[in-house]
C-alpha positions as CSV (number, residue, x, y, z in Angstrom):
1,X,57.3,34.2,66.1
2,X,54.4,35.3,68.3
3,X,52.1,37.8,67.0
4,X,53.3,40.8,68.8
5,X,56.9,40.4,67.6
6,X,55.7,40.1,63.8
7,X,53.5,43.1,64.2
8,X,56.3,45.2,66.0
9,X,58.9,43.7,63.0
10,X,56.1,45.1,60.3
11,X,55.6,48.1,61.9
12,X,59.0,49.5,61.8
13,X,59.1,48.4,58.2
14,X,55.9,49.9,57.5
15,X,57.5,53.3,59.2
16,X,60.3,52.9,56.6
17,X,58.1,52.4,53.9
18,X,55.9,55.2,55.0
19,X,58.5,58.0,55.0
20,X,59.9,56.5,51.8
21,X,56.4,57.1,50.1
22,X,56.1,60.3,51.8
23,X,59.3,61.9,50.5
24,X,59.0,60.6,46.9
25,X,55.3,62.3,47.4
26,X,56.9,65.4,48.5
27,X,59.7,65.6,45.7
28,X,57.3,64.7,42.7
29,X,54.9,67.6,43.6
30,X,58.0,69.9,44.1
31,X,58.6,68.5,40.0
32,X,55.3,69.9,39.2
33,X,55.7,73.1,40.7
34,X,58.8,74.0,38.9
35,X,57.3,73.4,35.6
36,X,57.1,76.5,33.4
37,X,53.5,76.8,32.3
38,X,53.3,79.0,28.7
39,X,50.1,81.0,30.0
40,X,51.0,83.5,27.0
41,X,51.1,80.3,24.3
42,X,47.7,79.1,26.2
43,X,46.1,83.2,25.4
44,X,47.6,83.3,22.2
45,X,45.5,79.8,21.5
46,X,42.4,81.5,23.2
47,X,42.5,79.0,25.6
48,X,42.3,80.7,27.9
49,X,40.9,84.6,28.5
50,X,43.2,87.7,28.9
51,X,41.5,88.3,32.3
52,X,42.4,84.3,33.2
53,X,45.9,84.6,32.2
54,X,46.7,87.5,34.2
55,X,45.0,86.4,37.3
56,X,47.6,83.2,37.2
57,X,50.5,84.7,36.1
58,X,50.3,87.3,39.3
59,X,49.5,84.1,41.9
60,X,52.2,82.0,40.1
61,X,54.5,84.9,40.6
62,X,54.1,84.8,44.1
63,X,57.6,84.0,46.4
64,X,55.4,81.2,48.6
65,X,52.4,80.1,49.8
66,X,51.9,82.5,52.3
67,X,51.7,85.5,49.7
68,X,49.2,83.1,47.6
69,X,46.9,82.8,50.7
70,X,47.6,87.0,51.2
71,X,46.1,86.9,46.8
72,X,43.1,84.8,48.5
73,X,42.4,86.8,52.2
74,X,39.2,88.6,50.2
75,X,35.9,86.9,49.9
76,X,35.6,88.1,46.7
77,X,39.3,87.6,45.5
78,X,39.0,84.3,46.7
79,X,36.3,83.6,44.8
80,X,37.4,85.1,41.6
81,X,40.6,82.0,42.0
82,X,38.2,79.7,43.1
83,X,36.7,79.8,39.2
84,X,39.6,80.6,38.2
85,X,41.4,77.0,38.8
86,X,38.4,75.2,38.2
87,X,37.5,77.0,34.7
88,X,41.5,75.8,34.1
89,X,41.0,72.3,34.5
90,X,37.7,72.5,32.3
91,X,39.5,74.0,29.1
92,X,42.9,72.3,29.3
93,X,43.2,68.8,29.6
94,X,46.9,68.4,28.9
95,X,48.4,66.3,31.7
96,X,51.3,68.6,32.7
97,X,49.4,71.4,33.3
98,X,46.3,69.8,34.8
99,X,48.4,68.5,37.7
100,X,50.0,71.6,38.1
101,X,46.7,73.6,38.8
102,X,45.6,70.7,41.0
103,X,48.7,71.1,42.9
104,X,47.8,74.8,43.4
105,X,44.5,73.9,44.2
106,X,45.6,71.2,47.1
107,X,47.9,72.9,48.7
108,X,45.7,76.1,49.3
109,X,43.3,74.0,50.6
110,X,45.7,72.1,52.7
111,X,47.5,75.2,54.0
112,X,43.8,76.9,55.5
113,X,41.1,74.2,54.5
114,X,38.9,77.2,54.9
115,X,39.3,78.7,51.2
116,X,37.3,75.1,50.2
117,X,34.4,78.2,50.2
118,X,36.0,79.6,47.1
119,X,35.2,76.5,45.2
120,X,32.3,75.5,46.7
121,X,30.8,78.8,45.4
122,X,32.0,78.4,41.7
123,X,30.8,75.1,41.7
124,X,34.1,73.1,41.5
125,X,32.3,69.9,42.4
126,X,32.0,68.0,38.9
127,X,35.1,69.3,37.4
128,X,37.4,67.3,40.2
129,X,34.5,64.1,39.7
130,X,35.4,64.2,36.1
131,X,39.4,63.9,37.0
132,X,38.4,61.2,39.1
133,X,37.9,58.6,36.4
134,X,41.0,59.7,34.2
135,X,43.9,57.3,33.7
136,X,46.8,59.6,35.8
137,X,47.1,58.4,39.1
138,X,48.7,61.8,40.5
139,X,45.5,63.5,39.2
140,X,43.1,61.2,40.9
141,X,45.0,61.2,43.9
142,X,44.8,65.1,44.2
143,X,41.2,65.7,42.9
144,X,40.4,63.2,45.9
145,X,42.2,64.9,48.1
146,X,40.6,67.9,46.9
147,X,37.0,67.0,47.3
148,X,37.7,65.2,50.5
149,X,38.1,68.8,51.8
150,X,35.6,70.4,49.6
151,X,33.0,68.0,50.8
152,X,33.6,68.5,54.9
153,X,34.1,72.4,54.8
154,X,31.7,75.2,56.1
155,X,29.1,73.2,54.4
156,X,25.1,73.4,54.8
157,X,23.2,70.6,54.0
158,X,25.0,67.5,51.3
159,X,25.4,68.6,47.9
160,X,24.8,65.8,45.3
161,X,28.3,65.3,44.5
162,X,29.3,64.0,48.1
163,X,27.0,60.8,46.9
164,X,29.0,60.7,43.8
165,X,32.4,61.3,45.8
166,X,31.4,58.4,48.3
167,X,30.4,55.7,45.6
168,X,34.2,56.3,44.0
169,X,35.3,56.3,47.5
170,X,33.7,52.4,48.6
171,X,34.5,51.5,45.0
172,X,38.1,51.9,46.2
173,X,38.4,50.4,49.5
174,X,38.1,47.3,47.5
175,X,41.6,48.0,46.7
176,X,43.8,45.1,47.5
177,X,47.3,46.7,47.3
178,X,47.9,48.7,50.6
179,X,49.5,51.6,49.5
180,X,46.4,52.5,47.4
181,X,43.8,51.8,50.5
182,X,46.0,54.0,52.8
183,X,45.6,56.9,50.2
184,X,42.0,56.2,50.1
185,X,41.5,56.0,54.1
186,X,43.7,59.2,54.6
187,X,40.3,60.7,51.8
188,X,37.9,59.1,53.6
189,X,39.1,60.3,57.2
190,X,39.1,63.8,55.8
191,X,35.6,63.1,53.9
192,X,33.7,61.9,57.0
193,X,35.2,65.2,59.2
194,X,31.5,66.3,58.2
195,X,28.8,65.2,60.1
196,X,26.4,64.8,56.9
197,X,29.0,62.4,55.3
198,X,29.4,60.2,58.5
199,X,25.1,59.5,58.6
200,X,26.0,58.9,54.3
201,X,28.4,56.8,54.9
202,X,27.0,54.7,57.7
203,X,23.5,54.7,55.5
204,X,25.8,52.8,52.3
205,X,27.3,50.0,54.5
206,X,30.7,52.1,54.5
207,X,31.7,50.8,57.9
208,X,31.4,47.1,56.7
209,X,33.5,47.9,54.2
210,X,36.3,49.5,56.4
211,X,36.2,46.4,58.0
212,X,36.3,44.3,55.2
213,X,40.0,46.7,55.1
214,X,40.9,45.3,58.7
215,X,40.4,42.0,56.9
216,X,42.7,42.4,54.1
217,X,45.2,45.1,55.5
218,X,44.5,44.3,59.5
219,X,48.4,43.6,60.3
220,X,49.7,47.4,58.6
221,X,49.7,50.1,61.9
222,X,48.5,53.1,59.4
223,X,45.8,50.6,58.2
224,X,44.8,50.5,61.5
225,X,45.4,53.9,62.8
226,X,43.2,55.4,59.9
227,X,40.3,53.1,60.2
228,X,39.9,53.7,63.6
229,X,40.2,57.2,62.8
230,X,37.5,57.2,60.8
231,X,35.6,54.8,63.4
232,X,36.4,57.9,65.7
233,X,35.1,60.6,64.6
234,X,31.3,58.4,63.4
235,X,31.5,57.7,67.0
236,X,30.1,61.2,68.0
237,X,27.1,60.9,65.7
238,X,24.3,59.1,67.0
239,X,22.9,58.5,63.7
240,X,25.8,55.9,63.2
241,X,25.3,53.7,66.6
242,X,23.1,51.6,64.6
243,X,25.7,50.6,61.6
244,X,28.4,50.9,64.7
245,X,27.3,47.8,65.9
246,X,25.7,45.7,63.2
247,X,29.3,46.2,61.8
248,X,31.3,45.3,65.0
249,X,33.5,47.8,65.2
250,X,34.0,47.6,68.5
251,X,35.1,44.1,68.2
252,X,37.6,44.9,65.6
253,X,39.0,47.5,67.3
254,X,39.1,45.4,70.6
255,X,41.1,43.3,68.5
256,X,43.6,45.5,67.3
257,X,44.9,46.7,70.7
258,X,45.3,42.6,72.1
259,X,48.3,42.9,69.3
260,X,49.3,46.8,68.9
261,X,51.9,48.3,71.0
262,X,51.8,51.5,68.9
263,X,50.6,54.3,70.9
264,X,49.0,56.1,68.0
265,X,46.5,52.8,67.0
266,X,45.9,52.1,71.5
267,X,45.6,55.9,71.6
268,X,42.8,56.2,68.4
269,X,40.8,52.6,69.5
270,X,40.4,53.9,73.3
271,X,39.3,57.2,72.4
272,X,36.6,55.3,70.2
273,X,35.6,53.8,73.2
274,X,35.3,56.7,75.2
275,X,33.1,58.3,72.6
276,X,30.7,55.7,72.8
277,X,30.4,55.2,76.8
278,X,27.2,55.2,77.9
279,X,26.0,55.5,74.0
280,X,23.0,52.9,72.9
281,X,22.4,51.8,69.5
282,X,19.1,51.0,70.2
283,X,16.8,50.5,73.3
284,X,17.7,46.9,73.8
285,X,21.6,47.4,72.9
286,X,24.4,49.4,75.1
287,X,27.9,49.9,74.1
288,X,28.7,49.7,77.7
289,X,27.8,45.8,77.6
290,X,29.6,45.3,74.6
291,X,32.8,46.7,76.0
292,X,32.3,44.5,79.1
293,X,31.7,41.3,76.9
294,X,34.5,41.6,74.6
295,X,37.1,41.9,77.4
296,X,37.6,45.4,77.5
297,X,37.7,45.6,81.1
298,X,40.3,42.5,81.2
299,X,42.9,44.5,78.2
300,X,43.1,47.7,80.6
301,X,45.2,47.0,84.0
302,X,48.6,46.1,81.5
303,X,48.2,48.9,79.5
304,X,47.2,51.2,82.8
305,X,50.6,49.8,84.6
306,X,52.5,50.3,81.4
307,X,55.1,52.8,82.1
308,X,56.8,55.3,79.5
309,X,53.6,56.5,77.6
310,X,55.1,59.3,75.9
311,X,51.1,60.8,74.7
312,X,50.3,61.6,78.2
313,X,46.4,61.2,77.5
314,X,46.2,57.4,76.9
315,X,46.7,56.8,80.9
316,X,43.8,59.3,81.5
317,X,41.6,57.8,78.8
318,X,42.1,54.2,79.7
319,X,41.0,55.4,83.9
320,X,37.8,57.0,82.1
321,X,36.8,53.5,80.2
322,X,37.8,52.2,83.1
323,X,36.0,53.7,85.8
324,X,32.9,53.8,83.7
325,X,32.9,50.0,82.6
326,X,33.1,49.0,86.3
327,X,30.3,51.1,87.3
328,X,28.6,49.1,84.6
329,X,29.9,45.4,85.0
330,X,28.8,45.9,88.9
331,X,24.8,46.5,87.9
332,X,25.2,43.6,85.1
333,X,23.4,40.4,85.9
334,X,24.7,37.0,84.5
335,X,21.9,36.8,82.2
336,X,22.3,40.3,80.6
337,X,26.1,39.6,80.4
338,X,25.1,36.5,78.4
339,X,22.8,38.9,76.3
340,X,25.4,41.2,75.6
341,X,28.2,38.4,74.7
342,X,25.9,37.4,72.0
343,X,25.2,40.7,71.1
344,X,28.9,41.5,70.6
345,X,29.1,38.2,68.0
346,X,32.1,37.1,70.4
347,X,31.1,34.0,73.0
348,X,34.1,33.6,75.3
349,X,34.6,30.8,77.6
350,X,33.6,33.2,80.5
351,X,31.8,32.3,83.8
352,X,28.2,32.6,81.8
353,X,28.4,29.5,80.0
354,X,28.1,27.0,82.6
355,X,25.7,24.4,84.1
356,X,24.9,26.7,86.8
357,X,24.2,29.4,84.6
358,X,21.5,27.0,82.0
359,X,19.7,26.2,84.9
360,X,19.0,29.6,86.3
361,X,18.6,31.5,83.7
362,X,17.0,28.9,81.0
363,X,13.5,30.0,81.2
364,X,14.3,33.6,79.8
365,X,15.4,32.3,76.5
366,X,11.7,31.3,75.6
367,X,11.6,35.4,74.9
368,X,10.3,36.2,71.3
369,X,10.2,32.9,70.2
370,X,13.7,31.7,71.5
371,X,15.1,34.4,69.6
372,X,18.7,34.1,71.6
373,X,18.8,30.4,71.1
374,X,18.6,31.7,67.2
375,X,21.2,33.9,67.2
376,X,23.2,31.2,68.5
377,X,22.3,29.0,66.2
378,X,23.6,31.9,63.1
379,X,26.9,32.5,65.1
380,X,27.3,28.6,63.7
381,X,27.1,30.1,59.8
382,X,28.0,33.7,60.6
383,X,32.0,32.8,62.1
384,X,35.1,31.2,61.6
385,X,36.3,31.9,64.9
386,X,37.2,28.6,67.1
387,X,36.5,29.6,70.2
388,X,32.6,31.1,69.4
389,X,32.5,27.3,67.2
390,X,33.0,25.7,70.8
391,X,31.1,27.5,73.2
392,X,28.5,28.1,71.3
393,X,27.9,24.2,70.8
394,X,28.6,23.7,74.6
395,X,25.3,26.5,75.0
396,X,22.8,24.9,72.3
397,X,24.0,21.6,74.2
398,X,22.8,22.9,77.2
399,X,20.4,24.5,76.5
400,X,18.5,21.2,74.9
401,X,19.7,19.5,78.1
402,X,18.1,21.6,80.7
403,X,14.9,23.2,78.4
404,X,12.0,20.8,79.2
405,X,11.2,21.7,75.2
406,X,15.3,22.1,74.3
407,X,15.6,19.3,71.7
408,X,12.3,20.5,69.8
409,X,13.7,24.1,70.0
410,X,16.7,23.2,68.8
411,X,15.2,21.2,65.7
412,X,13.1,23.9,64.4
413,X,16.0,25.8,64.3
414,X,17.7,23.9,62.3
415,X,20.4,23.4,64.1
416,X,21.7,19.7,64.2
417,X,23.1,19.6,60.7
418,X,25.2,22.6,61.6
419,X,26.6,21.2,64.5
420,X,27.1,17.6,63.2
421,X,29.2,19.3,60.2
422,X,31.3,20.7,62.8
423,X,32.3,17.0,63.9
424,X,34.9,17.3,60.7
425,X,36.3,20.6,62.0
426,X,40.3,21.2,61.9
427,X,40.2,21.7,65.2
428,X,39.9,18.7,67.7
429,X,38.3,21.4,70.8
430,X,35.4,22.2,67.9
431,X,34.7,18.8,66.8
432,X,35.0,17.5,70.8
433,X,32.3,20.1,71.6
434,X,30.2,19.1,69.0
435,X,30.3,16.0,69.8
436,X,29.2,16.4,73.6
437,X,26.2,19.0,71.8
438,X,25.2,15.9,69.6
439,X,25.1,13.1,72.0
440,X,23.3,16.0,74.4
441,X,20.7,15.8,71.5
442,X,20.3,13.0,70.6
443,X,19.9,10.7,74.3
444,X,17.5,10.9,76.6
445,X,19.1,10.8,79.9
446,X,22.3,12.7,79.7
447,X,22.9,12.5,83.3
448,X,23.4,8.4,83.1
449,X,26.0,9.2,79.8
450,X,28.0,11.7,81.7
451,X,28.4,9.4,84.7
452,X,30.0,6.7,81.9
453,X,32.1,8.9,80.3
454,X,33.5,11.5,82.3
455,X,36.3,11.9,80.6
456,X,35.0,13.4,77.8
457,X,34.5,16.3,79.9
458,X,30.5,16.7,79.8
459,X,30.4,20.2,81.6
460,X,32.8,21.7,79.0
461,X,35.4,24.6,79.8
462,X,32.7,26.9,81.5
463,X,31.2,24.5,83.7
C-alpha cells in the first residue's frame, strides 16, 4: 500500500476515533454538570462564606449558559465570580466538586473567551498551576484548557505564570500516546494565540519539539492539522523567523502536503507559507529560497488543477505562493539556489549538482573559510535521509575534484571517515555514491578512472 492510500485509510479512522472521543468528552462533562453540589453542607462546614454560597447558588440556578454570561455582563459582577470560582478551588479540594467549578469555569471562558479578564484580575493564575500536577486527568485537562485561554486574552505584557504554564506544556509534548499530544496541541494552539507566548515559546526550543511531534505522531491528520496550526499563527511574528528555520518547519510542513489529501492540513501548511513570503530570518536567509528549494513550486500545478475544493480559499492561496515564488525562482542564480538547498537541510538531485555547475561556481565556496563545503559535510551526521546521503557525497566528490585545494579542504573537515562509513549503508545508491566520492579522493587523475570505468556512472544523477 502506497503512502497516500495508508494515510487516506488512517484518516477516516482517525475521524472515527475523533468523534468518538469528542462525544464521550461531551457526555462526561454533561455527568459533572448534573451533580448536586451541597453548597448549604459546604456553609454549614464554613467552608465556604455566606456571601460565597449565595453567589453560586444564584449562577447555578441559572436555566443556561446564556443567563450565566447575562450574571457576568458587569465588570464588576464579573469580577466578583472571577474570585469567586478561583477562591472555590483553593478551599475545597474534593474531586467531585473541583471538576465541577472547573467545568463552570471552562465553559464561560469557552462561550466569550473575553471573561478570561475576570480571573486575570483575581489572580486565578497559580490556583489552575496547582491542579495541574494533581493525579485527575479531567482536572488537568480543564485547568489547561483554562490557562491556555487565561494566558492569550486581553493581556499586557507576560505574567510569570505563562513560563510556568509553558514548561508543563513542552514537558507534555513528550507524550507518546496520541490522544494525550492532541489534547496538549489543541492547549498549545490556544496558548500561542498571544503574541508574547509565540516569542516564549520560540525562545524555549518549543518548535523543535512540535517537530519532534511530526516525528512520533506525523501520519495522524489532527496531529498534523494542529502543529501546523500552531506553526501558523508563529508565522506572523517576526521574532520567530529565526527558530522558524533553525527548526525546519518549512520542510516538515512541505512534507506533509506530498502525502495529505485533507483540505484542512493542505489548507493550514499553505497559509504558513503565505505568512512567510517574502519574510527573512536573517540577512543572509529568505523563506522565499527555501520554498523554491524544497520543491514548493513543483507540489503546486496538481493541487492548482485539482478540482472539487470545497474551502474555496486553498485555490486562491496556492496562485499567491505561486505567483510570488516564480517572481523569485526567475531572479535566483544557480549558485544561490545551491545556497538555499543547503540552507533548507534538503539536497535534491536538482539541476545544481552537476559537473557544470562545480566548475562555475567552485570558487565561491572558499567564502568564510569553506563554510558551505562544512555544512555539507554535517548534513553527513545531521540526516538519515537517502537522497541528502547521496548527493551530498556526489558534491564533496566534486568539489575535491574540481577545487585546486579540494582534497586538503575536504581533510580538514574531517570528512573522509564519514563518507567511507557510508560504504556500509542499507542502501546500494548511498554506498555507490560514496564510493565514486572516495575514489574522487583518493586518485589523482580522476579524468583517466572515469574513462575506465564508465559504468559506474562518474557524473552521478545530476550530472
Amino acid at each position: 500500500m502506497d503512502k497516500k492510500k495508508e494515510f487516506l485509510r488512517r484518516a477516516s479512522r482517525e475521524d472515527l476515533e475523533q468523534v468518538q472521543e469528542t462525544e464521550k468528552a461531551r457526555l462526561q462533562e454533561e455527568q459533572i454538570l448534573k451533580l448536586n453540589i451541597k453548597w448549604e453542607t459546604r456553609h454549614e462546614a464554613k467552608e465556604i462564606t455566606g456571601e460565597e454560597k449565595g453567589l453560586i447558588i444564584d449562577y447555578c440556578r441559572q436555566s443556561d449558559i446564556s443567563s450565566r454570561m447575562d450574571l457576568l455582563s458587569e465588570p464588576v459582577k464579573g469580577a466578583q465570580y472571577g474570585r469567586l470560582f478561583v477562591s472555590l478551588l483553593n478551599k475545597i479540594h474534593e474531586k467531585e466538586t473541583s471538576q465541577y467549578v472547573l467545568t463552570l469555569v471552562d465553559q464561560l471562558l469557552q462561550e466569550n473567551p473575553e471573561n478570561a479578564v475576570y480571573f486575570q484580575v483575581a489572580g486565578g493564575y497559580d490556583e489552575f498551576l496547582r491542579i495541574l500536577n494533581i493525579s485527575d486527568a479531567y482536572s488537568v485537562d480543564k485547568a489547561a484548557r483554562i490557562l491556555s485561554i487565561l494566558l492569550s486574552t486581553r493581556l499586557e505584557g507576560r505574567p510569570p505564570a505563562a513560563e510556568k504554564f509553558l514548561r508543563w506544556i513542552l514537558a507534555r509534548l513528550n507524550e507518546s500516546k496520541t490522544k494525550s499530544i492532541i489534547q496538549i496541541l489543541m492547549v498549545t494552539k490556544d496558548f500561542l494565540k498571544n503574541t508574547n507566548n509565540q516569542t516564549l515559546f520560540a525562545s524555549e526550543n518549543g518548535l523543535s519539539r512540535l517537530m519532534q511531534v511530526l516525528d512520533r505522531d506525523g501520519t495522524n491528520s489532527q496531529v498534523q492539522y494542529l502543529v501546523g496550526f500552531c506553526c501558523w499563527l508563529m508565522a506572523f511574528n517576526p521574532e520567530c523567523y529565526a527558530a522558524i528555520h533553525s527548526s525546519a518547519v518549512i520542510r516538515r510542513l512541505v512534507a506533509i502536503v506530498k502525502i495529505s489529501s485533507r483540505e484542512k492540513v493542505v489548507r493550514i501548511c499553505f497559509a504558513t507559507f503565505r505568512a512567510l513570503l517574502d519574510q527573512k530570518p536573517s540577512d543572509e536567509h529568505s523563506f522565499n529560497d527555501e520554498m523554491i528549494a524544497l520543491g514548493v513550486l513543483k507540489i503546486i500545478p496538481s493541487l492548482m488543477s485539482k478540482t472539487g475544493w470545497k474551502d474555496e480559499d486553498i485555490p486562491k492561496i496556492l496562485k499567491v505562493i505561486n505567483d510570488n515564488l516564480g517572481v523569485a525562482f526567475d531572479k535566483l542564480s544557480s549558485f544561490e539556489m545551491y545556497h538555499a538547498e543547503l540552507e533548507s537541510g534538503s539536497l535534491q538531485w536538482s539541476p545544481v549538482h552537476s559537473e557544470l555547475f562545480w566548475r562555475e561556481n567552485v570558487n565561491k565556496f572558499e567564502a568564510k573559510n569553506f563554510a558551505l563545503i562544512q555544512r555539507v559535510v554535517k548534513l553527513l551526521d545531521d540526516t538519515k535521509d537517502e537522497t541528502v546521503l547521496e548527493v551530498a557525497c556526489f558534491d564533496l566528490g566534486e568539489f575535491a575534484r574540481v577545487h585546486p585545494d579540494g582534497k586538503r579542504v575536504i581533510e580538514a573537515c574531517k570528512a573522509k571517515p564519514k563518507i567511507m562509513a557510508l560504504l556500509n549503508h542499507s542502501n546500494p545508491e548511498v554506498r555507490k555514491q560514496a564510493l565514486l566520492c572516495t575514489q574522487k579522493l583518493m586518485v589523482q587523475n580522476w579524468e583517466t578512472l572515469s574513462k575506465t570505468n564508465k559504468k559506474e556512472g562518474a557524473g552521478g544523477k545530476g550530472s
